[in-house]
KOLGU-458809 format. One record per residue (C-alpha): z, x, y; residue number from 1. Coordinates in steps of 0.1 Angstrom, whole numbers. Example, Ala and Ser with C-alpha at 12.3 -4.5 7.8 and 13.67 -1.06 7.14 Angstrom:
BEGIN
+-------+-------+-------+-----+
|     z |     x |     y |   i |
+-------+-------+-------+-----+
|    78 |   123 |   -45 |   1 |
|    71 |   137 |   -11 |   2 |
+-------+-------+-------+-----+
***
This chain:
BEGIN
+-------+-------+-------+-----+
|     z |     x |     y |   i |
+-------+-------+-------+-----+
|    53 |   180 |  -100 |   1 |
|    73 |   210 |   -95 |   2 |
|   110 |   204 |   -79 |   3 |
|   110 |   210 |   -39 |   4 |
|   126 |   242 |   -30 |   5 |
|   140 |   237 |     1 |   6 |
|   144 |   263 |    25 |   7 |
|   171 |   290 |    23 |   8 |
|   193 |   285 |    52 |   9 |
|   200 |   319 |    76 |  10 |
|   227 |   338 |    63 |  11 |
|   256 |   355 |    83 |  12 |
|   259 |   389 |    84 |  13 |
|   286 |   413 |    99 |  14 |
|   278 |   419 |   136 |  15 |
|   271 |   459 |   132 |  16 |
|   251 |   451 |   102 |  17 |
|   274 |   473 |    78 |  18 |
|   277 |   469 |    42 |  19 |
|   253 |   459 |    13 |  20 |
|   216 |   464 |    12 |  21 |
|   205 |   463 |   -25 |  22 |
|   204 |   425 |   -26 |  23 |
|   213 |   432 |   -63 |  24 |
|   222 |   396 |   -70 |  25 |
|   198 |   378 |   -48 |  26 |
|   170 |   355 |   -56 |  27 |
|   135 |   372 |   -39 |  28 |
|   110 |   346 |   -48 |  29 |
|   125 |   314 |   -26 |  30 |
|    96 |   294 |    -6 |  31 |
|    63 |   309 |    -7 |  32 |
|    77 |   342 |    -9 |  33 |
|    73 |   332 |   -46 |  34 |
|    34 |   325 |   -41 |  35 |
|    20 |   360 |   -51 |  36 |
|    35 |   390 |   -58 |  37 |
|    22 |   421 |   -44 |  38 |
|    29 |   463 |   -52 |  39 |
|    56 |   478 |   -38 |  40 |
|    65 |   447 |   -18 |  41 |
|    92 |   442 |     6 |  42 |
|   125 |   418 |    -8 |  43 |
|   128 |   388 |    19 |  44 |
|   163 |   399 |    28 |  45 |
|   156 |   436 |    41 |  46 |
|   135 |   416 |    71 |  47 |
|   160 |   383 |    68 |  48 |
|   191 |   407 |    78 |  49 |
|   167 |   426 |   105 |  50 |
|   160 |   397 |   119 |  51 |
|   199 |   383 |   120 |  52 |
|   207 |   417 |   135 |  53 |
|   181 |   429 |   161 |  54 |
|   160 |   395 |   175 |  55 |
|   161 |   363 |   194 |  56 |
|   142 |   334 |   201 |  57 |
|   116 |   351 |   222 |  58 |
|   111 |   387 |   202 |  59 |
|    79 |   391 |   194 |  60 |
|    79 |   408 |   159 |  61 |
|    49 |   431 |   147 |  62 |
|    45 |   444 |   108 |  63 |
|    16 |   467 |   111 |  64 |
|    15 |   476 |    74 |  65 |
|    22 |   434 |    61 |  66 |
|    13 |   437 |    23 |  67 |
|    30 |   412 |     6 |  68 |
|    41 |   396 |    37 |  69 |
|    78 |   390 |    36 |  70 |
|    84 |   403 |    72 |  71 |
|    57 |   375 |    86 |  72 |
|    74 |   346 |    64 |  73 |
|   111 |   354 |    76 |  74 |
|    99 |   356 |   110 |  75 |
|    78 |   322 |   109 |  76 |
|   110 |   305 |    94 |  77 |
|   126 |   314 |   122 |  78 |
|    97 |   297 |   148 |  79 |
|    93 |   334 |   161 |  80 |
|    60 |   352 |   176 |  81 |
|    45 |   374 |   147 |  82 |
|    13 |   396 |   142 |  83 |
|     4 |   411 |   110 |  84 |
|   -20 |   440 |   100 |  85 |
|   -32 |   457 |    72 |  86 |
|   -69 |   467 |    62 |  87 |
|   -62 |   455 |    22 |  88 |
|   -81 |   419 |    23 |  89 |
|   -55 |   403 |    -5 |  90 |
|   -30 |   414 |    14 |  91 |
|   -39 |   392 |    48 |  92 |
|   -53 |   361 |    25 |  93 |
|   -16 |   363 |     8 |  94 |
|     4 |   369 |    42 |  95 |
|   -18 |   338 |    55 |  96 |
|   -13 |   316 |    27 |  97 |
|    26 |   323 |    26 |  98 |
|    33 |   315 |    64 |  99 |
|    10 |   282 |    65 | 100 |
|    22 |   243 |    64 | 101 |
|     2 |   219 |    45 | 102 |
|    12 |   187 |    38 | 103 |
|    28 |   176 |     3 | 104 |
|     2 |   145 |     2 | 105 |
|   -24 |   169 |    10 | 106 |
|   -21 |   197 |   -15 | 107 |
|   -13 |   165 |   -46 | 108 |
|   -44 |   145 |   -35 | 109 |
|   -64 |   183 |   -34 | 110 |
|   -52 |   189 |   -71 | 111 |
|   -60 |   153 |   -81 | 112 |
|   -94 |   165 |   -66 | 113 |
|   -94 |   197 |   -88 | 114 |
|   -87 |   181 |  -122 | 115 |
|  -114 |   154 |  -116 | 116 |
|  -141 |   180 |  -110 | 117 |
|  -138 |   215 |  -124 | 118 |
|  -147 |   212 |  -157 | 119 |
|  -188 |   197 |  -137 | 120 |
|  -182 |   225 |  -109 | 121 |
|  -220 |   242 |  -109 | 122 |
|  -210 |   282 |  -112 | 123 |
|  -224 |   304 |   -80 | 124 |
|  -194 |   335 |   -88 | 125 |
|  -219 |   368 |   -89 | 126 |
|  -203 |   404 |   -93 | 127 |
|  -211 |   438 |   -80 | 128 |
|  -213 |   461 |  -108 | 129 |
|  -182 |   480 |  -101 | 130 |
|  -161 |   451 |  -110 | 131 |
|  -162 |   455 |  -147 | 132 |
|  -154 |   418 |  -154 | 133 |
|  -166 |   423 |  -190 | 134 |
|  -139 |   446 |  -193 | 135 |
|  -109 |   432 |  -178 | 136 |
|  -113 |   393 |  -190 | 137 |
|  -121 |   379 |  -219 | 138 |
|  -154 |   357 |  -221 | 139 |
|  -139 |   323 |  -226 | 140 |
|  -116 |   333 |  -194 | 141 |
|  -141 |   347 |  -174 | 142 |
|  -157 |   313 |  -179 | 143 |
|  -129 |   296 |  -171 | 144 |
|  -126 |   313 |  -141 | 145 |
|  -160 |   306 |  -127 | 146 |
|  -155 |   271 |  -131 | 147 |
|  -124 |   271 |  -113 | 148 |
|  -137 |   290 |   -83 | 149 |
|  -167 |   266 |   -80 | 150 |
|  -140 |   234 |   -81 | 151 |
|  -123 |   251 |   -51 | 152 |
|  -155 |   253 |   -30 | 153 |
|  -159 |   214 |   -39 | 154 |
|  -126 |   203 |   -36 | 155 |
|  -119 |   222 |     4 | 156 |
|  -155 |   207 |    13 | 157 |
|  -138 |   174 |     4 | 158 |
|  -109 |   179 |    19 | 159 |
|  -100 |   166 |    60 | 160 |
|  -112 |   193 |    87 | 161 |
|   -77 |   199 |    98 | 162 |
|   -67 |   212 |    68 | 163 |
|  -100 |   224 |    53 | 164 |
|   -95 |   266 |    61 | 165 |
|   -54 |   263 |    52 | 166 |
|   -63 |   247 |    20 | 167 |
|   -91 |   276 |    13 | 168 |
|   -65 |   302 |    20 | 169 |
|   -36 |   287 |    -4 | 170 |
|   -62 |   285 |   -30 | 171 |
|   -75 |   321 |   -31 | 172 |
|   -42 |   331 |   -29 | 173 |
|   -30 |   305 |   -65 | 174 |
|   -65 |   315 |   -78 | 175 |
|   -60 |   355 |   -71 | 176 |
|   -25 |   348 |   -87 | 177 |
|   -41 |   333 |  -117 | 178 |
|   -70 |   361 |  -124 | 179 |
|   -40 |   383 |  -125 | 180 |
|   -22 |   362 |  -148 | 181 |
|   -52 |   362 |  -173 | 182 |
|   -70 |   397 |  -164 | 183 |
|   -66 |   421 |  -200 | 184 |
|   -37 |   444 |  -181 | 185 |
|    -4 |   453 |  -187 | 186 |
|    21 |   432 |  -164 | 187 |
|    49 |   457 |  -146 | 188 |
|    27 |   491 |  -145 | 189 |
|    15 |   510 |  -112 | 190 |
|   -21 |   518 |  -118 | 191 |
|   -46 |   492 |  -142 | 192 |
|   -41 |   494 |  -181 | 193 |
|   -65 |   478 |  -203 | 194 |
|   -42 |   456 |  -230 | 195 |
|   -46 |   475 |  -268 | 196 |
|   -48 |   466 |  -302 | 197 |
|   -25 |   434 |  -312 | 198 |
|   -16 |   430 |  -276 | 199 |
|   -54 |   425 |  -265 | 200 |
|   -59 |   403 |  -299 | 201 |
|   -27 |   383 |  -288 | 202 |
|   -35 |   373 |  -253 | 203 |
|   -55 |   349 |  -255 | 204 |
|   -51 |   326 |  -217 | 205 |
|   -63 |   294 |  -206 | 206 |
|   -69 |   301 |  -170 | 207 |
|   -65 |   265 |  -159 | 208 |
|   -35 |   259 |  -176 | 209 |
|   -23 |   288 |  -152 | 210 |
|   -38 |   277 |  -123 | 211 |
|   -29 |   241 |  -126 | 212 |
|     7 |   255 |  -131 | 213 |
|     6 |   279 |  -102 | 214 |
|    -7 |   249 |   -81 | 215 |
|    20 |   224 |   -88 | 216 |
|    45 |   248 |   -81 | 217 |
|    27 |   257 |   -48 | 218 |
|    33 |   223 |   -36 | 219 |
|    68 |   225 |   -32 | 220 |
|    70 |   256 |   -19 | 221 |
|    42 |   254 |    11 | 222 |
|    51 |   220 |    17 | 223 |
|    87 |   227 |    21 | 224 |
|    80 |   253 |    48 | 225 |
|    91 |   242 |    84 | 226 |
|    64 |   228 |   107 | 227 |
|    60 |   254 |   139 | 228 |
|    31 |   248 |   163 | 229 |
|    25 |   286 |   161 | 230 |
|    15 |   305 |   132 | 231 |
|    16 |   344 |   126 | 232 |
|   -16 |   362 |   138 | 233 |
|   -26 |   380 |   109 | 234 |
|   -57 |   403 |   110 | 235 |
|   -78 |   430 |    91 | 236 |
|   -67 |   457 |   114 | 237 |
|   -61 |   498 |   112 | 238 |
|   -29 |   499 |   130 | 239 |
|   -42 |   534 |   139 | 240 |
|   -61 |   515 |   167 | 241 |
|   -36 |   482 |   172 | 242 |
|   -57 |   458 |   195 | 243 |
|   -26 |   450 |   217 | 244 |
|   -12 |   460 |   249 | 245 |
|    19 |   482 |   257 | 246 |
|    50 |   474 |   250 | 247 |
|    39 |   439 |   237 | 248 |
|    62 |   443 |   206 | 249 |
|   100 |   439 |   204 | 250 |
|   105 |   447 |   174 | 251 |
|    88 |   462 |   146 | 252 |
|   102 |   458 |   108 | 253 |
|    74 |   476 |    85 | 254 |
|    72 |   493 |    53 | 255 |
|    49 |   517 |    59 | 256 |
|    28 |   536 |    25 | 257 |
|    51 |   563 |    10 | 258 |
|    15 |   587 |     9 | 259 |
|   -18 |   583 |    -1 | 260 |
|   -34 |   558 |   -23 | 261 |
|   -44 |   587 |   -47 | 262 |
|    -7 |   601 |   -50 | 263 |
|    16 |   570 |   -48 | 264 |
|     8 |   533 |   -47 | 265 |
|   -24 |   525 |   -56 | 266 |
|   -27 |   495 |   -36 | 267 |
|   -71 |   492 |   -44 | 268 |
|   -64 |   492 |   -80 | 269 |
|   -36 |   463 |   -80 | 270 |
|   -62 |   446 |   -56 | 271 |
|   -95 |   452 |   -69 | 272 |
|   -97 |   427 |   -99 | 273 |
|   -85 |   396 |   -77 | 274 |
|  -104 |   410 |   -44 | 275 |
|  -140 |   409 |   -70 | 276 |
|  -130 |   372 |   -80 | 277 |
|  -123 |   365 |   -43 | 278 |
|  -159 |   372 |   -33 | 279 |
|  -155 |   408 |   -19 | 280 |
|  -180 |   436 |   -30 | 281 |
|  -181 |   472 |   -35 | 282 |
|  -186 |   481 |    -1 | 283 |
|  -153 |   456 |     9 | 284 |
|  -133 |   478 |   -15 | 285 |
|  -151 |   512 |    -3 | 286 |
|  -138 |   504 |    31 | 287 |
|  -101 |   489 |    24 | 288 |
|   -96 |   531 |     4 | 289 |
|  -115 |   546 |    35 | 290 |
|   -93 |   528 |    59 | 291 |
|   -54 |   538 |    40 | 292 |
|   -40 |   566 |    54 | 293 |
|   -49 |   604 |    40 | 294 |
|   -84 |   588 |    26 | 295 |
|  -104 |   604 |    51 | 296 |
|  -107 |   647 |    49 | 297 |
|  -114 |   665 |    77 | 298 |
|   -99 |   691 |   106 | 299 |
|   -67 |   674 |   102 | 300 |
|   -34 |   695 |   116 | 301 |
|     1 |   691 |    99 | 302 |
|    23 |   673 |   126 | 303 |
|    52 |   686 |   140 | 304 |
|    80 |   682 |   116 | 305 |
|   100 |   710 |   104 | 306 |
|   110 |   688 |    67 | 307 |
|    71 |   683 |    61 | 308 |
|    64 |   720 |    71 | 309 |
|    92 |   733 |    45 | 310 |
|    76 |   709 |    15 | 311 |
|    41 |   718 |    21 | 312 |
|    58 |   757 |    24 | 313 |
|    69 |   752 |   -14 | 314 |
|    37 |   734 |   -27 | 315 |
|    14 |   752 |   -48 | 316 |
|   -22 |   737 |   -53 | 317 |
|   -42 |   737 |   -24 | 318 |
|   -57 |   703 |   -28 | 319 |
|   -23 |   686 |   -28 | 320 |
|   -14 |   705 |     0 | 321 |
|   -47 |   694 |    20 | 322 |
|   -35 |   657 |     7 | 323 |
|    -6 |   659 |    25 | 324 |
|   -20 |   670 |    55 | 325 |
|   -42 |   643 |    59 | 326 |
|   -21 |   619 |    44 | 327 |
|     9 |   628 |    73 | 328 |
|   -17 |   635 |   101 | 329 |
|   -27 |   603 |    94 | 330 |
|     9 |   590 |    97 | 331 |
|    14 |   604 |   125 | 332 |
|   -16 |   588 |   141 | 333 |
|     1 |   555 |   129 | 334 |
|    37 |   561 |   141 | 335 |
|    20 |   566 |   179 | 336 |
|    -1 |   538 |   177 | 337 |
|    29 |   512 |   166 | 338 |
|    51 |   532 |   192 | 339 |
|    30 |   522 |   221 | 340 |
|    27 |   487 |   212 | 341 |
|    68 |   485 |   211 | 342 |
|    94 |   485 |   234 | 343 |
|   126 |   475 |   220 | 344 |
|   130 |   485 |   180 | 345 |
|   111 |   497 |   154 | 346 |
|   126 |   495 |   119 | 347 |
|   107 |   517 |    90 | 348 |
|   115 |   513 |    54 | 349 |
|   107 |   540 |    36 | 350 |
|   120 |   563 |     4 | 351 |
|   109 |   599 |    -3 | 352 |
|    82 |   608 |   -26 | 353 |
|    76 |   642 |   -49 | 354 |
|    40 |   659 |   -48 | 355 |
|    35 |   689 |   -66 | 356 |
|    70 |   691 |   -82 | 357 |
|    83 |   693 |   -45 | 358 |
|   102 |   662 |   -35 | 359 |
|    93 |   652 |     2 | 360 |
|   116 |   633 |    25 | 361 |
|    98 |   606 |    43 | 362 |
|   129 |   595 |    59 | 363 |
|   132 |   631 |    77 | 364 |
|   101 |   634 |    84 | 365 |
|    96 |   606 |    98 | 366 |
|   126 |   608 |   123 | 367 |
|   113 |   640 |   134 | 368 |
|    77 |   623 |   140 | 369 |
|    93 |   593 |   159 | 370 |
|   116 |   618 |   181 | 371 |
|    81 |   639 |   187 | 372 |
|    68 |   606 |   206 | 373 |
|    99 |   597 |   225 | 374 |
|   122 |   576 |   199 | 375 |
|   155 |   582 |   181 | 376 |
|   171 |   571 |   157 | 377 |
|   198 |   544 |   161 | 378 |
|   208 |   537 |   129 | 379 |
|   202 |   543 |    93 | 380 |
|   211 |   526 |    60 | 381 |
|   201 |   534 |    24 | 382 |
|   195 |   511 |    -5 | 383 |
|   189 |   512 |   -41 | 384 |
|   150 |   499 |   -48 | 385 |
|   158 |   469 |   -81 | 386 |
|   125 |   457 |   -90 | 387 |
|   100 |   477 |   -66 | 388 |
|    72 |   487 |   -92 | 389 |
|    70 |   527 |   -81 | 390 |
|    67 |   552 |  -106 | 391 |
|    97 |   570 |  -111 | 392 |
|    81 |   601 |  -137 | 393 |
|    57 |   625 |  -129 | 394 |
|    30 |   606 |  -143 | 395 |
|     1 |   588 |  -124 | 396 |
|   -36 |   590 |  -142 | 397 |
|   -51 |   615 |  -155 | 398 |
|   -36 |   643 |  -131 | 399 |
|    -2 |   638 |  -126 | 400 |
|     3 |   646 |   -92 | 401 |
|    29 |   628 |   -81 | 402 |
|    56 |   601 |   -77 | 403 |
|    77 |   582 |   -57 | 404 |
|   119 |   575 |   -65 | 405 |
|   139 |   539 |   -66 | 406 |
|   158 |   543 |   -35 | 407 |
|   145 |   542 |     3 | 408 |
|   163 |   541 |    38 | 409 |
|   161 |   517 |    67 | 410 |
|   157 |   536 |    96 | 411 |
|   162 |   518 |   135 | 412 |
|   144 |   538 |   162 | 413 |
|   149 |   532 |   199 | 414 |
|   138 |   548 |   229 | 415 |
+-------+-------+-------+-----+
***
């Protein structure tokens, strides 16, 4: 079994919060930040320092747009109230996963479980047609894979009631890990790749090799985590409608989308392969792209914001332009909701994007949305992006429409 990684104590940080926020020569995958990666993902410290600087031991944090997580794990280290949202699926089975306690002697005895059984699990995995599972795994894996998702449903039925959903939720998060380990892609891209020539004759996985690995090492990162009676509340949510009263926030620390899923990060397509093996369908998926911001056309109005108004003013193609539109109305909407939900701080992270061969400010703009509704900003600080997968060329699919760049600001609003 994997060593224990204990956890990271609190660091110090200068009072005002000055000075470096690259992180360059930090480690990011500690504890169970380490569990699953996921696009475009927050590092631990950005929320760690945010945390150091603007709460106490009764702030109630809120990350509306959670992803990978890291905001919810740095505030459940620190025994503090947190809700999550997002409408991805993986992204609230990972956020759960990473910010629940199970026992050492439970998660061993589950695995001792596993390796007795999977190889007799009786198969039940269907697909929609969508998924295209003949086309991103290999036969032997996708066998494989079967098998170890039927072992899972055997081994949490066998496992004690009090840790029977916690278990479930760590293992579709090491399984979803594992079909992206063996899945026929190339590792560090945006959008999906099928692997070609030698490098598809190469790969040749045993998925679980990978998901036995994935496990052990799982052990000593959930079971190092700190036991707190509470958990984070983390639900499938629009945080266009956020199911909470005023002012019941603190603080918010959220890295919002930099546009639309067509445009920027395609969050559905990191998603969809380990979403299918997770047991959603096409309509699951059709609803996580209808939900992201700028999906939906309509009578949409560009919001008040006289940075936006002067990059849509130098845009060329009407349909990008409409994108935009929706994409920032849509924002908007967003930046409102999370507003009235808040009363203390809300920290955005965000970096500017190009569209159209205009670069777009998102920082601006969104200053100028959050004064529209009341809140200014307090304080800003910009860091270099290291390792966030964004595409830094023109060059997403078969269009070419746009792109994001490997810097973004930390913006602190206040009322």
């Amino acid at each position: 079994m994997s060593t224990v990684i204990r956890a990271k104590q609190i660091p110090l940080y200068p009072e005002n919060g000055k000075g470096e926020w690259d992180f360059t020569s930090e480690p990011t995958q500690y504890l169970t930040h380490g569990l699953h990666p996921y696009l475009a993902s927050m590092i631990p410290q950005i929320p760690d320092k945010l945390l150091t600087m603007y709460a106490d031991d009764k702030t109630r944090v809120l990350d509306p747009f959670v992803g990978g997580g890291a905001v919810l794990v740095e505030t459940y280290l620190r025994g503090l109230e947190g809700v999550g949202l997002d409408v991805n699926p993986l992204a609230i089975i990972l956020s759960k996963a990473k910010t629940t306690y199970i026992p050492e002697a439970t998660l061993v005895d589950a695995l001792r479980k596993f390796l007795n059984v999977h190889a007799h699990a009786k198969p039940v995995t269907k697909f929609d047609n969508a998924s295209k599972v003949d086309f991103w795994f290999k036969s032997k894996t996708i066998r494989q894979l079967i098998q170890i998702k039927s072992a899972i449903d055997v081994v949490v039925d066998d496992t004690a009631t009090l840790y029977r959903a916690k278990l479930k939720t760590l293992l579709d998060c090491i399984f979803s890990n594992t079909v992206r380990d063996v899945s026929l892609t190339y590792r560090g891209e945006v959008r999906l790749r099928k692997l070609q020539d030698k490098d598809l004759e190469r790969f040749n996985p045993n998925a679980v090799v990978e998901f036995e690995k994935r496990w052990k090492e799982s052990i000593a990162r959930v079971s190092s985590l700190p036991k707190h009676n509470t958990r984070p509340e983390i639900v499938s949510q629009d945080c266009r409608t956020i199911p909470y009263d005023d002012n019941h926030f603190n603080l918010v620390i959220t890295s919002p989308p930099y546009g639309d899923m067509k445009n920027t990060i395609p969050y559905h397509q990191f998603s969809k392969n380990m979403l299918y093996w997770l047991g959603f369908g096409d309509t699951d998926l059709k609803q996580m792209s209808d939900s992201a911001l700028g999906a939906k056309d309509g009578d949409k109005k560009t919001p008040k914001s006289v940075t936006l108004s002067d990059a849509i003013s130098h845009m060329k193609k009407p349909n990008l332009i409409h994108e935009a539109v929706c994409f920032y109305a849509d924002y908007f909407d967003a930046l409102k909701e999370i507003a009235r939900v808040t009363k203390d701080r809300i920290v955005i992270v965000i970096g500017h994007r190009i569209l159209d061969g205009t670069v777009i400010d998102n920082p601006a703009i969104t200053t100028e949305l959050m004064a529209n509704i009341g809140w200014r900003l307090e304080d800003r600080f910009n860091r270099g992006i290291r390792k966030k997968r964004l595409n830094r060329a023109m060059g997403f699919g078969n269009n070419a429409q746009g792109a994001t760049i490997d810097s973004e600001a930390i913006l602190i609003y206040s009322r």
